[in-house]
DRENLOSE-768225 format. One record per atom (N, C-alpha, C): x, y, z. Coordinates in steps of 0.02 Angstrom, whole numbers, plus 50000, padded with zeros to 5 digits. Layout:
# DRENLOSE-768225
XYZ/...
//
This chain:
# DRENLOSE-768225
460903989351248/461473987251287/461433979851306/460863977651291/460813969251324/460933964851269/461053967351213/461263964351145/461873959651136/461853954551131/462573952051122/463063955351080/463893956551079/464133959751006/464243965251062/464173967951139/464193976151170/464773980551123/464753985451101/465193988051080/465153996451087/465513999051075/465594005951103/465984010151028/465964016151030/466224020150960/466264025950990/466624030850954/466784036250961/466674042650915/466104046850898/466134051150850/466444059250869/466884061350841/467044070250859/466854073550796/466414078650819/466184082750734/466094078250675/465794073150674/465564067450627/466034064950605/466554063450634/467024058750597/467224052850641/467094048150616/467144041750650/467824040250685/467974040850755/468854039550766/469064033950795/468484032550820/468764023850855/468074019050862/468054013050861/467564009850874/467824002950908/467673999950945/467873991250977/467323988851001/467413982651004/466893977951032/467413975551101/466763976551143/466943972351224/467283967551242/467043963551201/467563956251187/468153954551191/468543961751153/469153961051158/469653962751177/469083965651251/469533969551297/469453964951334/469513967751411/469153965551489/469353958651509/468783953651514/468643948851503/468853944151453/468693945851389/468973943051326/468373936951313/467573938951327/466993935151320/466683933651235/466713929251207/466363932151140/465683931851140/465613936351091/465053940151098/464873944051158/465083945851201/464863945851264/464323950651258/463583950451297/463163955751326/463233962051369/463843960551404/463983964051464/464193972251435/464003977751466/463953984151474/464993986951457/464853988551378/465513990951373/465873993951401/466043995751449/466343999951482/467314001951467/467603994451461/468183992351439/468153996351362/467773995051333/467663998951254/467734006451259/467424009151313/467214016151324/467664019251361/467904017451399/468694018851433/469434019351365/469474013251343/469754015651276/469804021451246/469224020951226/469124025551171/469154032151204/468834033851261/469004038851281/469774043251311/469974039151336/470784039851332/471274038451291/471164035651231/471514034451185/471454044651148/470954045851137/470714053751119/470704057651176/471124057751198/470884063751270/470324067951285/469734063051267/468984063951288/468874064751372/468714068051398/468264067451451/467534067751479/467234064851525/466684063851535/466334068751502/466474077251528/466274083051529/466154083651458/466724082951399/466664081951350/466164079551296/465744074351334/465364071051273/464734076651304/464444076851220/463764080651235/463094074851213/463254069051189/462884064751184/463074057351179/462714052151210/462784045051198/462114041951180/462254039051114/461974035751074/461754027751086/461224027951099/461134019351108/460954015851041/460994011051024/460724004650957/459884002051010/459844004551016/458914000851083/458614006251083/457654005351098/457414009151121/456744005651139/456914006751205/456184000751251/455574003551218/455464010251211/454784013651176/454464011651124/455234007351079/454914006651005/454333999951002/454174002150975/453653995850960/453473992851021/453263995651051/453033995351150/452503989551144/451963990251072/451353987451105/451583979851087/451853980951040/452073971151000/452293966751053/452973973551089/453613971451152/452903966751197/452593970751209/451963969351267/451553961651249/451273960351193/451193955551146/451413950851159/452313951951146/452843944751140/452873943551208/453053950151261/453003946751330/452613942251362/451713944851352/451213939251390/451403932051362/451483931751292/451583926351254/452113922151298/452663926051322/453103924251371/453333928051406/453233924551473/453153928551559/453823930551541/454293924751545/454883928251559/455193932451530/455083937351468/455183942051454/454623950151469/454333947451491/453883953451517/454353957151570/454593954451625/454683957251686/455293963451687/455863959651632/456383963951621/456273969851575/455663969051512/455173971951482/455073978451502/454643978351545/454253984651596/454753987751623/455393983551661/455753984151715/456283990751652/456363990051625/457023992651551/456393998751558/455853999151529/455434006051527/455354007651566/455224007151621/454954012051676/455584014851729/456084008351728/456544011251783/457374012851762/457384018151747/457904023551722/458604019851779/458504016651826/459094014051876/459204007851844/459104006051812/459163998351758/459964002451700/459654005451688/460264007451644/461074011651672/461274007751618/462004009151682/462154015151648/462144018051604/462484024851569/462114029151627/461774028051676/461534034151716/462224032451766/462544028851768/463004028551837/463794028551769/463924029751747/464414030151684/464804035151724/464684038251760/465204042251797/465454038151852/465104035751889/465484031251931/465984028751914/465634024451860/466274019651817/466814022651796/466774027151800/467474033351766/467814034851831/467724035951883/467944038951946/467744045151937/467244047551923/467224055551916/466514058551944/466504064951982/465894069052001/465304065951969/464624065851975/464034067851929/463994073251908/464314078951923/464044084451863/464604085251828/465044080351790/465384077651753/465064073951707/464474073251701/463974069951687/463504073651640/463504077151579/463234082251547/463024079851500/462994073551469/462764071951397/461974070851408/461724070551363/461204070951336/461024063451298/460494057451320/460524049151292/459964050951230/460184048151201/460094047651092/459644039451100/459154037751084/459014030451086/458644030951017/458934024150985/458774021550911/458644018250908/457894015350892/457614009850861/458274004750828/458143997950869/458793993350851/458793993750758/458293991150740/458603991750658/458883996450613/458494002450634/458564009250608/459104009650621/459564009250694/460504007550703/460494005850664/460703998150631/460683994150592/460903998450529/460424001350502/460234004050430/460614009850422/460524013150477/461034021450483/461844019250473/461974012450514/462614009950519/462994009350444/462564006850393/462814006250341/462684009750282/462034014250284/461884020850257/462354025850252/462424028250310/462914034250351/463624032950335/463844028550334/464564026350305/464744026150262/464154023850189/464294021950134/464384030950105/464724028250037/464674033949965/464304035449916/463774032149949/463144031049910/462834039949888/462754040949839/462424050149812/461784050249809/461304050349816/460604051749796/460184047149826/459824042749827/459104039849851/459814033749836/459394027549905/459654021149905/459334018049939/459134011149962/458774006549987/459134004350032/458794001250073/459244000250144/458683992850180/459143989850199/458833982850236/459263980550284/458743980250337/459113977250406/458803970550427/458933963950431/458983957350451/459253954150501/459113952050559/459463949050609/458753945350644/459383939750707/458793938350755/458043940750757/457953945850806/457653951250801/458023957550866/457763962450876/457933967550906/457333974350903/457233974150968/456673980050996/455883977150956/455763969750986/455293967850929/455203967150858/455863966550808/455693968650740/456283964650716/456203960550645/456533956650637/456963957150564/456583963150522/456703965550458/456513971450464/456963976150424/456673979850424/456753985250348/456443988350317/456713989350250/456363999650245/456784002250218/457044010550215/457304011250148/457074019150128/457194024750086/457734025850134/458464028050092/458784032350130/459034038850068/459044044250089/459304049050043/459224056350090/460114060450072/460264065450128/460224063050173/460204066950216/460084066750298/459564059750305/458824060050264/458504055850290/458454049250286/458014044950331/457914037850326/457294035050304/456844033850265/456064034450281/456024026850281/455754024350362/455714017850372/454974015050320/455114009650263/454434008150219/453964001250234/454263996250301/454323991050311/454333987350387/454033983350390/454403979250445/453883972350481/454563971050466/454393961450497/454483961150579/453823959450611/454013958250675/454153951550715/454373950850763/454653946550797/453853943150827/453723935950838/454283930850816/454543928950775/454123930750706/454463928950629/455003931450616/455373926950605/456163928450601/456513924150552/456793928650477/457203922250471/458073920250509/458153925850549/458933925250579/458643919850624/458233918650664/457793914750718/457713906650681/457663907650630/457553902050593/458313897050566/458593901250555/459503899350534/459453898050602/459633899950655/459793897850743/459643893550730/458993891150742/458603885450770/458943879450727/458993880050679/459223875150619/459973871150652/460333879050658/461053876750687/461163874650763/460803876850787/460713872950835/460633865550854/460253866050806/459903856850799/460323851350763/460723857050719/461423852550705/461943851850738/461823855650827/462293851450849/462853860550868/462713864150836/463013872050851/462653875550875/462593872150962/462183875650999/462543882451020/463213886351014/463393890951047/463113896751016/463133902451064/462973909851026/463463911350964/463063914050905/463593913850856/463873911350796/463663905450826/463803899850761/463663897150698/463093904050678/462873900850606/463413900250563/463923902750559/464453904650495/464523896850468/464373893250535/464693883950529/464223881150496/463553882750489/462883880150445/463163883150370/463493889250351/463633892350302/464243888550247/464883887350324/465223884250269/465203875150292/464573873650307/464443865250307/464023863950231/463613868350208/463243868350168/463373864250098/464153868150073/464073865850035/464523856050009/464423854250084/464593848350084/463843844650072/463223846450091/462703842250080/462403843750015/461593840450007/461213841449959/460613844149990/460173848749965/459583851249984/459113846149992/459043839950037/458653836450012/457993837050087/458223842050115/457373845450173/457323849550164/457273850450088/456753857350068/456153857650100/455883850750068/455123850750104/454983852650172/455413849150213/455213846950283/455203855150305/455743857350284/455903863450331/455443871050296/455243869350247/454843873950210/453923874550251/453733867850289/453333868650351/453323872650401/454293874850402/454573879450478/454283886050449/454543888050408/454493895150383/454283895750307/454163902050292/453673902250229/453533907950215/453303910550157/453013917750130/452523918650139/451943921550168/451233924850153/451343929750169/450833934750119/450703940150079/451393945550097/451863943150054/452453946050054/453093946550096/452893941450159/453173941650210/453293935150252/453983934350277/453903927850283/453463924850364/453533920950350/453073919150426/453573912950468/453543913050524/453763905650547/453113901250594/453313896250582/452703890750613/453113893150681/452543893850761/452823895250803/452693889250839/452433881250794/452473874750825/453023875250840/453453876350794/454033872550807/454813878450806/454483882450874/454883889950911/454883888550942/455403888551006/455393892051070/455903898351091/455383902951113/455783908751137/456513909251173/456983907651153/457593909351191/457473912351253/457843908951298/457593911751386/458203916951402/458533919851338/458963924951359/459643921451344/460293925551374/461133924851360/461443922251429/461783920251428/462233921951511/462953917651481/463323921251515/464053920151506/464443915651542/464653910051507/464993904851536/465793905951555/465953904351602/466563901751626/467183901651594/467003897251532/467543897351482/467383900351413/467083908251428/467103914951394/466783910051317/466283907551326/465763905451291/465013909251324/464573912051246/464093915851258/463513911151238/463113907151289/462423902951309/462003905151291/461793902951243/461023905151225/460443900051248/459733901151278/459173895251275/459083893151206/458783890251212/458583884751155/458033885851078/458003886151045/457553891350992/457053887850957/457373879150957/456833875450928/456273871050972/455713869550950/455363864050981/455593857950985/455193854951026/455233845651025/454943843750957/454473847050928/454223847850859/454493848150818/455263848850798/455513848250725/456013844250751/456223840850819/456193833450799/455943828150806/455263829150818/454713824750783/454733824650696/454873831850682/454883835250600/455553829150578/456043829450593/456693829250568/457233824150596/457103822250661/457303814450690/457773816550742/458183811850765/458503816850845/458853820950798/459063825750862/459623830850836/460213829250853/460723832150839/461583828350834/461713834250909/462143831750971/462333833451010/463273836750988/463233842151016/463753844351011/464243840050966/464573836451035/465173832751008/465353825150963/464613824250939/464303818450875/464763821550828/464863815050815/465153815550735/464533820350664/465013822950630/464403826750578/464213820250523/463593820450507/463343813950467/463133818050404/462843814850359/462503816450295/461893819950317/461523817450353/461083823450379/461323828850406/461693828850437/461763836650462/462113842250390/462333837450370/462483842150291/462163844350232/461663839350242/461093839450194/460523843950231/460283846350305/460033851050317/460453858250293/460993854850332/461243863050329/461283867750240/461553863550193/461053864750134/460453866050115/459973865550163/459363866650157/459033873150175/459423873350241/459423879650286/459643884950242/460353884750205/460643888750182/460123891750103/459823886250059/459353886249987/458953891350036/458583888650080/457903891650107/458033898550113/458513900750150/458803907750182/459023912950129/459243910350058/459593914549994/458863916249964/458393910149981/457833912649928/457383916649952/457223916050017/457013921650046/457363926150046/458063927750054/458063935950085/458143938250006/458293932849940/458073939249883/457403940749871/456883934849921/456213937649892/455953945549913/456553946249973/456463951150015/456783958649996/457123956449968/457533961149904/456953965349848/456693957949841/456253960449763/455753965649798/455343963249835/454913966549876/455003973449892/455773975649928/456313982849940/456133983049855/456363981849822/456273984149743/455833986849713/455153983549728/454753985449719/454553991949755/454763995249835/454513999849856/454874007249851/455684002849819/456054008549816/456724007149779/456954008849716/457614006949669/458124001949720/458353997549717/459083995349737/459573994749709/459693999149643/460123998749637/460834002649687/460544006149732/461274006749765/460764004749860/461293998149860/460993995249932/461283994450004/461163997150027/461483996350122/461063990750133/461553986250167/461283979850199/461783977850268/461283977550313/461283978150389/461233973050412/461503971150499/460883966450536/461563959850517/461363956150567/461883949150585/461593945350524/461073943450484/461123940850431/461543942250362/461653949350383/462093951050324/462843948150331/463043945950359/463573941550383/463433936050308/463053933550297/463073927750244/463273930550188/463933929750191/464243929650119/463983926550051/463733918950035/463513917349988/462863921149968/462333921750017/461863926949990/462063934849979/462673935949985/462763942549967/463003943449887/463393938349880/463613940849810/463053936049774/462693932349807/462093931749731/461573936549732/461733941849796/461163945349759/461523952349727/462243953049714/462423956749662/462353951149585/462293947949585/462353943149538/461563940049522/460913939749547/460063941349526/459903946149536/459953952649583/459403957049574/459943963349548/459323970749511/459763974449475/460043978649539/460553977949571/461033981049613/461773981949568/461893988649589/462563990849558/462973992049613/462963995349663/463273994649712/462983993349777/463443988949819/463053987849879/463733987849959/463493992950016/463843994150048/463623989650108/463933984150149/463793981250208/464353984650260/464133985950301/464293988450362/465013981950382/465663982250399/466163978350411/465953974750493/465603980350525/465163976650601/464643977750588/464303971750526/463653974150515/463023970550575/463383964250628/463033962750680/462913968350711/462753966050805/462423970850811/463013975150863/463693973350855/464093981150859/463993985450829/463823985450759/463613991150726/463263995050742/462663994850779/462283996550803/462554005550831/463074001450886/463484007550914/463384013350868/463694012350807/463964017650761/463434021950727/462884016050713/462224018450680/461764022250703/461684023150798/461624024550825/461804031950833/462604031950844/462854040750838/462814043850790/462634039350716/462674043650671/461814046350668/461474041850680/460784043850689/460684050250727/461094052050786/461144058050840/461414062950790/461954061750734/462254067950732/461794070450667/461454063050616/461294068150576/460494068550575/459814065850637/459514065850612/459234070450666/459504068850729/459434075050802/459754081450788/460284079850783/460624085850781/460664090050711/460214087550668/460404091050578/460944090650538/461474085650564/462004089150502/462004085850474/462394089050385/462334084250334/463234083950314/463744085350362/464224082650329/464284075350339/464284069750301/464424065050287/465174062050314/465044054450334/465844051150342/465644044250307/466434043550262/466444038050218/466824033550244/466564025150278/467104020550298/467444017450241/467834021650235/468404017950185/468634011750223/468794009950271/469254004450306/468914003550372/469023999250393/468923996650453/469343997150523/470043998550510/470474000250552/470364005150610/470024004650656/469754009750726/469884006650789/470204001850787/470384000650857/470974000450899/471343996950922/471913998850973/472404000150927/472884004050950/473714002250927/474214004050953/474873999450963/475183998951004/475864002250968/476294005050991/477074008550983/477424001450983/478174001250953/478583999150955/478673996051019/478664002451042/479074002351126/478623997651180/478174000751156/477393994251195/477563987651192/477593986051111/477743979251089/478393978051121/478883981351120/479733977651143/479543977351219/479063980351253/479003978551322/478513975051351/478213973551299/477803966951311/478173959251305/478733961751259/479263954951254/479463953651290/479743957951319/480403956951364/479953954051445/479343958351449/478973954351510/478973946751494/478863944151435/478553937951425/479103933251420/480003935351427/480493932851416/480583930551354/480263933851305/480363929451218/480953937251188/481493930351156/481853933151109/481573935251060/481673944051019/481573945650961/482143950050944/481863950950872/482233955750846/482073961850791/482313965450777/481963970450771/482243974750681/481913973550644/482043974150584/481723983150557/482183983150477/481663990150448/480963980350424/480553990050404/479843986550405/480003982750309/480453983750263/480443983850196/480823977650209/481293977350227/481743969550245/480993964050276/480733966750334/480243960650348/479563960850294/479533962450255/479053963750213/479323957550155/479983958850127/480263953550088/480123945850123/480393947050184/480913940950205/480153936750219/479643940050269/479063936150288/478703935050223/478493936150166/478273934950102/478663930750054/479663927550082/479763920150060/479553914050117/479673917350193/479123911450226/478593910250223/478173912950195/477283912550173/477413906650109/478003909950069/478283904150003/478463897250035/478873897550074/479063890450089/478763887250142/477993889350175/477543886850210/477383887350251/477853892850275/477733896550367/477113899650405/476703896450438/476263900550485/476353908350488/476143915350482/476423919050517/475903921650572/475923924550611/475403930350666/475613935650647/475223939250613/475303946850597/475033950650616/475293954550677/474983961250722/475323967450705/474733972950686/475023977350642/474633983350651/474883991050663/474313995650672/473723994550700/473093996950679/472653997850737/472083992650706/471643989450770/471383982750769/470813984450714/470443977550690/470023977450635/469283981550672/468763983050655/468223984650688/467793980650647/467273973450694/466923969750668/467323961650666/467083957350649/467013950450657/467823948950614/467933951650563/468353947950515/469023951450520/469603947150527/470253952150532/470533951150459/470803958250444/470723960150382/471473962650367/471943957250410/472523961150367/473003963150437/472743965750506/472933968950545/473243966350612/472613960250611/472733954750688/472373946250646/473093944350585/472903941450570/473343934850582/473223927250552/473613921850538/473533920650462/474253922650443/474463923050369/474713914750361/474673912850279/475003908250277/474733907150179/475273904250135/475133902350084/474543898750059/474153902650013/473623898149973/473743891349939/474343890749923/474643887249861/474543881749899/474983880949948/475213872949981/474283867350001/474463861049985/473783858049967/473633856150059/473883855450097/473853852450158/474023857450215/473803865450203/473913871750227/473203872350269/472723872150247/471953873150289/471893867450343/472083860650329/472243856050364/472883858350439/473223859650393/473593862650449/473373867250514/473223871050469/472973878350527/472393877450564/471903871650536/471223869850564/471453864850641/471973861850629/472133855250685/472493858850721/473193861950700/473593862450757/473583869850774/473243875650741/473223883350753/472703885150773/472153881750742/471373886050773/470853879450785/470933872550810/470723868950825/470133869850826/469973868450772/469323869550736/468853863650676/468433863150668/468223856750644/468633858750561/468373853250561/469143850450461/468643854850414/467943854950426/467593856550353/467533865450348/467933868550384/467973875550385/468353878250348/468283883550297/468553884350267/468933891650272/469733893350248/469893900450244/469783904650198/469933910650222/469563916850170/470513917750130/470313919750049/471083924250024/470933932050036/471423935250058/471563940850019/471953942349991/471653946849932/472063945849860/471973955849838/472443955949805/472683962449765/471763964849755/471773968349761/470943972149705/471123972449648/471583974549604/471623973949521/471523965449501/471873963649543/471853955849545/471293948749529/470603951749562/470033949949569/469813947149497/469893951949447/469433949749381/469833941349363/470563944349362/470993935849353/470823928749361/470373929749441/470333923749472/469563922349469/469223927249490/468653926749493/468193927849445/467413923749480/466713925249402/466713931949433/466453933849489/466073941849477/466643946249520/466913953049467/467363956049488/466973960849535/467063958849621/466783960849673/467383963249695/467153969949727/467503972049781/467263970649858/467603967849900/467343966949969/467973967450024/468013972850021/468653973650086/468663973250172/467943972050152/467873969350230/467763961350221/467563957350166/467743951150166/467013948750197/466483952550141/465713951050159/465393947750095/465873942750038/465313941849984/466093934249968/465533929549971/465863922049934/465843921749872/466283921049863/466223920349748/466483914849720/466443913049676/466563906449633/467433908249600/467733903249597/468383905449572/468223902249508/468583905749461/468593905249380/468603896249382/468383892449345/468553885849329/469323883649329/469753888549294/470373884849288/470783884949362/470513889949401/470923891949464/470623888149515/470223884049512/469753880549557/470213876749613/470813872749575/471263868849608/472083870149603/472073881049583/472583881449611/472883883949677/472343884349708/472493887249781/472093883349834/472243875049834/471903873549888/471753875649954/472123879549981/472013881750059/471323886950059/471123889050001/470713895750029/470173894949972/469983889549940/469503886249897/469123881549924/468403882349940/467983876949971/467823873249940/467603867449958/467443860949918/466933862149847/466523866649853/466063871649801/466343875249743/467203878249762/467543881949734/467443888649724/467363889649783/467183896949811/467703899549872/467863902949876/468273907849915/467823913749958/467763914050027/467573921950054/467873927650044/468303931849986/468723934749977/468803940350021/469263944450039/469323950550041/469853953849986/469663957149977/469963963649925/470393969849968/471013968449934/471553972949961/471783980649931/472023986849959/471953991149894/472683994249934/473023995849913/473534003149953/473354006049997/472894009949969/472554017650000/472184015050079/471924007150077/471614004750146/472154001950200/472723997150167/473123995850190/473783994450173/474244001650163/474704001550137/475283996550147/475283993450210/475683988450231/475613979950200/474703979050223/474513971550207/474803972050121/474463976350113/474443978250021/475393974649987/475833978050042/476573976150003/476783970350009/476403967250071/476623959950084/476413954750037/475813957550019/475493952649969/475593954349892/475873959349885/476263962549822/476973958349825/477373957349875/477823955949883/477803948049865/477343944049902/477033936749891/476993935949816/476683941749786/476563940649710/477123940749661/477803944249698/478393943649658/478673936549666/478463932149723/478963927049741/478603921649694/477783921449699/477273915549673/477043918549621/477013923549589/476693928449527/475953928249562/475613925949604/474843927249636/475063931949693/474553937449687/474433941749725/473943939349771/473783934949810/473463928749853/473663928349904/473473928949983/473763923350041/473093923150082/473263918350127/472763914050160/472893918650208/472203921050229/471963924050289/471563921550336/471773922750399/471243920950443/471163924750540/470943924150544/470963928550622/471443926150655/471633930350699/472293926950736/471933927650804/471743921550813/471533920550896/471453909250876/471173906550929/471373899650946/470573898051011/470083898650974/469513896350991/469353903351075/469353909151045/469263915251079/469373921551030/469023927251080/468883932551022/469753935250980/469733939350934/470343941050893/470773944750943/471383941650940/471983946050987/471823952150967/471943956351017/471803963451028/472463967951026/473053965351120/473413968251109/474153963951095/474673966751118/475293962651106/475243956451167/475163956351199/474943951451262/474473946251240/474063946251203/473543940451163/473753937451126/474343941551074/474513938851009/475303933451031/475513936251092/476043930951109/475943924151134/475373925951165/474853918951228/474733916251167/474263916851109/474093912251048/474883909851037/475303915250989/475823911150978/476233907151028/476333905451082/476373902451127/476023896351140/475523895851125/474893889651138/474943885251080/475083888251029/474923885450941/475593885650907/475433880650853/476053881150804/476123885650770/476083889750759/476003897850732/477083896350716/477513897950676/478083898350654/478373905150692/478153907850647/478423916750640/477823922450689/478213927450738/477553934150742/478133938750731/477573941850699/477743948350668/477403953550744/477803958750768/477243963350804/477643968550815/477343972450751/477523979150711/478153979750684/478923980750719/479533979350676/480063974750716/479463969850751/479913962950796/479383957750764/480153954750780/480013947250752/480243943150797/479923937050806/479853930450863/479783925150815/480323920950823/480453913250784/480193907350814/479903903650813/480153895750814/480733892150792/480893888150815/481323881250780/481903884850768/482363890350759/482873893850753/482583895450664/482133898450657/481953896050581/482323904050566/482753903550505/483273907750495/482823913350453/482913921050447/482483923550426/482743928150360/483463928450374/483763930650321/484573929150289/
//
């Protein structure tokens, strides 16, 4: 629960029915640490769950695990000892014992039974348990660290998990990406994605230097702990920014020269690390691959844990090691956890072996018509109210002739990336479109790049490796000739973060961009989250405040539509 990412899920008879992260309720904190409750209220009244109802809650933590290491890292540092002991021994630390309070309800309303999972093993179950994977498969979990452990690598097949592995904390390579981005100047919680897509503006040229930080012996990587310092913990700022302490020494910049302060201009060094960071991080986690290979087939792979977030190392390692299919969890940080967690309760406590397959990501809020037209009318904005096949046309020739749109639609994405649902649409084609949306929509630095989503039959057309990724977890190279026909959603590298669109996941996104493909013959548009330097609009009330704040053209929210400029729609 002290994990950044708090998130909450819902399982009835093993079928997954809702999941959200904290964030994007309550408060509206990203990442926030704080005790889901806003998540868990949801979900529970959204299903006419009651307290009485649940017979178990599932945690992603377990103070027990790896007790003696926990003990280890504490002396090493006081200030994690105290909360340490304080989490094991005193049962009044945890708030799921007062979870009735928070509800307004009796204690003997209070009947479940607490499930606690080794953080990685979450992790691993999260994307195990979900996938369609048949017979024996390999499984790897990567992040920061969590419950002392920083890797962790599993047999999974049936019901079971057989943990074969594990890297403990402080060696970390998620610890190692931080520190890096940090030092470039992305001190907030969160921020590696910006080391990811800075990268491929530099050249690897601190291989060396940084190959001192971290390193392989006997199969495993190590970090120099010269040049560590223990993070003194999270705390939540003011302006719903999540604070992390500090991860590197005064020692790597002695190593590496000052570090760039926030609001410094980005130089050739900071691009040329962050290239470095990025070489260092691909080659390790396939050494870490080979290693899983060696203990157990990969060809069919679950991959877990906030490092799995790196798209470029995902599709090169369908593209070097022999993997045929590979399932990442869509909240493969550590919301996932939540999920990995209950599924761990249902199938490894409780025995069962019916299986649930995340086809889609779609588990979070959704709002009626009627919700939406009375969220308007509070906010005094004119709309109007169309069939859904007319705005399907009409918004797929403003995507043609250059229009922003906000598209809020059915029920919210579950995990980091909006996929279609609570998004900001806008044409690939136009050359001065990413420029656009970076300055005046999501005020965001220039070298960031957008993700397409594009048709799934579509994929082989454009792209080298015909990947499927519908949660929009693997960067790929666009064919040579297509390199410079879709500037908005092509990085300077000529790579795209794709997501892959199908019917059957989202019968709606699917026609718009079918529809796009009748007007431009590309089944293509520029995707991107619809929020403005805060977590992804949630409900109809978020998505108007953004469009309100930003140049956003057109919102779509469900079968109303809200204009700018009198811009004519049909």
């Amino acid at each position: 629960m002290s994990h950044p990412d708090s998130s909450a899920c819902l399982l009835i008879d093993g079928v997954l029915v809702g999941a959200i992260s904290e964030e994007r309720l309550g408060k509206r904190i990203k990442h926030t640490n704080s005790f889901p409750l806003e998540s868990i209220k949801y979900l529970m009244k959204e299903n006419g769950v009651r307290l009485r109802d649940i017979n178990y809650i599932a945690l992603g933590s377990d103070p027990q695990a790896n007790f003696l290491k926990k003990i280890s890292s504490g002396l090493a540092n006081i200030n994690q000892l105290k909360p340490l002991v304080s989490n094991y021994f005193k049962k009044k630390n945890n708030k799921i014992n007062f979870l009735h309070e928070y509800l307004g309800v009796s204690k003997s309303e209070a009947k479940f039974k607490v499930h606690k999972v080794e953080h990685h093993l979450s992790h691993i179950c999260s994307s195990y348990y979900c996938s369609d994977f048949e017979g024996s498969s390999a499984g790897m979990s990567f992040d920061g660290s969590g419950d002392n452990v920083s890797l962790m690598m599993a047999r999974c097949e049936g019901n079971n998990i057989q943990i074969l592995d594990k890297i403990f904390f402080p060696n970390s390579l998620g610890h190692f990406y931080t520190a890096l981005c940090q030092f470039i100047g992305f001190d907030r919680y969160g921020e590696e994605y910006k080391v990811m897509g800075l990268a491929p503006y530099g050249e690897p040229n601190y291989i060396n230097q940084l190959s001192k930080i971290i390193s392989i012996k006997n199969n495993k990587f190590v970090n120099n702990k010269n040049y560590f310092e223990v993070a003194k913990g999270f705390s939540e700022l003011s302006d719903n920014i999540l604070n992390s302490g500090r991860f590197y020494s005064s020692k790597l910049i002695e190593l590496l020269g000052e570090n760039r302060k926030r609001n410094e201009p980005i130089t050739k060094k900071e691009k040329d690390i962050s290239k470095s960071v990025q070489t260092i991080f691909e080659e390790i986690g396939i050494e870490m691959l080979k290693k899983l290979n060696e203990k157990t087939p990969i060809k069919n792979l679950n991959l877990s844990g906030g490092c799995a977030l790196n798209g470029v190392l995902n599709a090169k390692i369908l593209e070097k090691l022999p993997v045929e299919k590979m399932f990442i969890h869509p909240a493969a940080s550590d919301d996932g956890t939540a999920v990995g967690a209950a599924f761990h309760c249902w199938h490894i406590r409780l025995k069962n072996k019916k299986r649930f397959y995340l086809s889609h990501s779609y588990l979070g809020t959704k709002y009626s018509n009627s919700e939406i037209k009375k969220c308007l009318e509070n906010e005094n904005l004119n709309y109007a109210e169309f069939d859904m096949k007319k705005i399907l046309k009409s918004i797929a020739y403003q995507l043609y002739q250059g229009k922003v749109i906000g598209w809020f639609q059915e029920r919210s994405e579950w995990g980091p990336r909006a996929l279609g649902n609570r998004s900001i649409l806008a044409s690939p084609l136009i050359k001065n479109m990413k420029e656009i949306i970076n300055l005046k929509i999501k005020k965001r630095e220039s070298f960031r790049p957008f993700a397409p989503s594009i048709l799934e039959e579509d994929v082989p057309k454009y792209f080298s490796q015909n990947i499927l990724s519908p949660f929009m977890m693997h960067v790929v190279k666009l064919k040579k000739e297509w390199e410079d026909f879709f500037p908005a959603v092509t990085h300077v590298d000529g790579t795209a973060r794709l997501q892959t669109v199908n019917r059957d996941s989202n019968s709606l996104y699917y026609e718009l961009i079918n529809e796009f493909k009748k007007i431009s013959d590309h089944g293509i548009l520029l995707n991107t989250s619809f929020n403005e330097n805060e977590p992804i609009v949630e409900s109809p009330k978020n998505a108007i405040d953004c469009f309100k704040r930003t140049d956003i053209d057109i919102l779509v929210l469900g079968n109303t539509v809200v204009t700018k400029d009198n811009i004519n729609l049909f």
